[in-house]
Structure formats: C-alpha cells, structure tokens
Backbone as CSV, one residue per row, in Angstrom:
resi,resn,N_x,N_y,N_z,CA_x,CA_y,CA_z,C_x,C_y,C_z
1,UNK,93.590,92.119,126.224,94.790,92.701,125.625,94.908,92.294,124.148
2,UNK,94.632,90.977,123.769,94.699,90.984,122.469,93.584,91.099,121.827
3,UNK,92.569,91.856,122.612,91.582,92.132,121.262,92.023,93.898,121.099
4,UNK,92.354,94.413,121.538,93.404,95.818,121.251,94.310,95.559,120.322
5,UNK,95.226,94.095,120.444,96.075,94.387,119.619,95.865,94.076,118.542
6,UNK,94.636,93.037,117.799,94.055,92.258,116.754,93.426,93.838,115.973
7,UNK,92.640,94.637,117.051,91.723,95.859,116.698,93.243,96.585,115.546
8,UNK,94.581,96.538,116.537,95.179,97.563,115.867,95.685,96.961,114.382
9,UNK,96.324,95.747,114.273,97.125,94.814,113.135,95.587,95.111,111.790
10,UNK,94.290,94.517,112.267,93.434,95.476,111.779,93.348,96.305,110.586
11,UNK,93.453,97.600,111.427,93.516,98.427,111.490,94.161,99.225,110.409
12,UNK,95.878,98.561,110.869,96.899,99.197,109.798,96.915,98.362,108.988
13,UNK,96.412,97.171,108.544,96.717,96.356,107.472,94.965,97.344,106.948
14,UNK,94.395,97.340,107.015,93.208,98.188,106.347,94.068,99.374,105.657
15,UNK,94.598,100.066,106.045,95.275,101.811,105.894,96.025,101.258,104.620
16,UNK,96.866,100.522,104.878,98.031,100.274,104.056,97.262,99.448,103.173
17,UNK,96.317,98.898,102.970,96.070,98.171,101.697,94.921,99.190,100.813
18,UNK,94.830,99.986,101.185,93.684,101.191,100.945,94.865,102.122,100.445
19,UNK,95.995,102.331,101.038,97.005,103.253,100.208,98.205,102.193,99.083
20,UNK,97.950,101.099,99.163,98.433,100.245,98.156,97.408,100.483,96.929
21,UNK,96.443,100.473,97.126,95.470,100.782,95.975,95.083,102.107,95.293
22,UNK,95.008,102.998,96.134,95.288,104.076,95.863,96.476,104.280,95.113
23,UNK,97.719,104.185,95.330,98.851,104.332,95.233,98.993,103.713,93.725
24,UNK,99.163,102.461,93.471,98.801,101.914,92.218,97.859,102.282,91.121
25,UNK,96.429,102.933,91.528,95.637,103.551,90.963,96.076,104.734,90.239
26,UNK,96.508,105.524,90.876,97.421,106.998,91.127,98.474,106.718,89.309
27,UNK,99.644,105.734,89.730,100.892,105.501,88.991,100.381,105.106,87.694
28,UNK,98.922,104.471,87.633,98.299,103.637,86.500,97.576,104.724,85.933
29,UNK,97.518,105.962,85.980,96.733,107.223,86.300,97.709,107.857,84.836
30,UNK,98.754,108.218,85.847,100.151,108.858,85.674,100.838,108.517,84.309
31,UNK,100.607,106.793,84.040,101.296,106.306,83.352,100.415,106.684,81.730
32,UNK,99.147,106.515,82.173,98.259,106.889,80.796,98.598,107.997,80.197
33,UNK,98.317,109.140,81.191,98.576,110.271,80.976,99.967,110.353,79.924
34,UNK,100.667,109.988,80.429,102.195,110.508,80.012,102.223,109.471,78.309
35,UNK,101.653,108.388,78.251,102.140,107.156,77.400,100.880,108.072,76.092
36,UNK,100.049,108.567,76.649,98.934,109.130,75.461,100.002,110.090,74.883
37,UNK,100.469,111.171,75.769,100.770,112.507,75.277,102.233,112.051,74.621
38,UNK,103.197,110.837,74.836,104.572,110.343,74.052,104.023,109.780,73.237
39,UNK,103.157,108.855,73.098,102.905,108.228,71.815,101.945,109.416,70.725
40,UNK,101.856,110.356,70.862,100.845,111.274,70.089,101.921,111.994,69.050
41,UNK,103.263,112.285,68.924,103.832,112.515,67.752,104.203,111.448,67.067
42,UNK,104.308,110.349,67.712,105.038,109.163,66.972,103.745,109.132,66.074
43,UNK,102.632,108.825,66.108,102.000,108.321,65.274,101.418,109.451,64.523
C-alpha cells in the first residue's frame, strides 16, 4: 500500500515542479517581451 502511495506523492510532486518551471519560464518570457517593447521609446 505504501509503495502506491510513495508512486503517487511522486508523481505529483514531479507534475507540479515541472509546471513551477514552466510557469516561471513562461512569466520570465512575458516579462522580456513587454520590458524590451516599454523601454524602446524611453530611450
């Protein structure tokens, strides 16, 4: 029984740290984008 439940904790700690990175990747993405195209009249 608890190697099912070890398989699942696992499992979702894999998912969720794979969409923590993603996710952060993504916003760090987002943030370039936007900070190039605002800072491009200022200067």
């Amino acid at each position: 029984m608890t190697d099912w439940v070890n398989a699942v904790l696992f499992g979702v700690c894999s998912v969720v740290a794979i969409y923590l990175a993603w996710y952060e990747n993504r916003q760090s993405q987002l943030e370039n984008t936007q900070g190039a195209r605002g800072r491009g009249p200022e200067r």
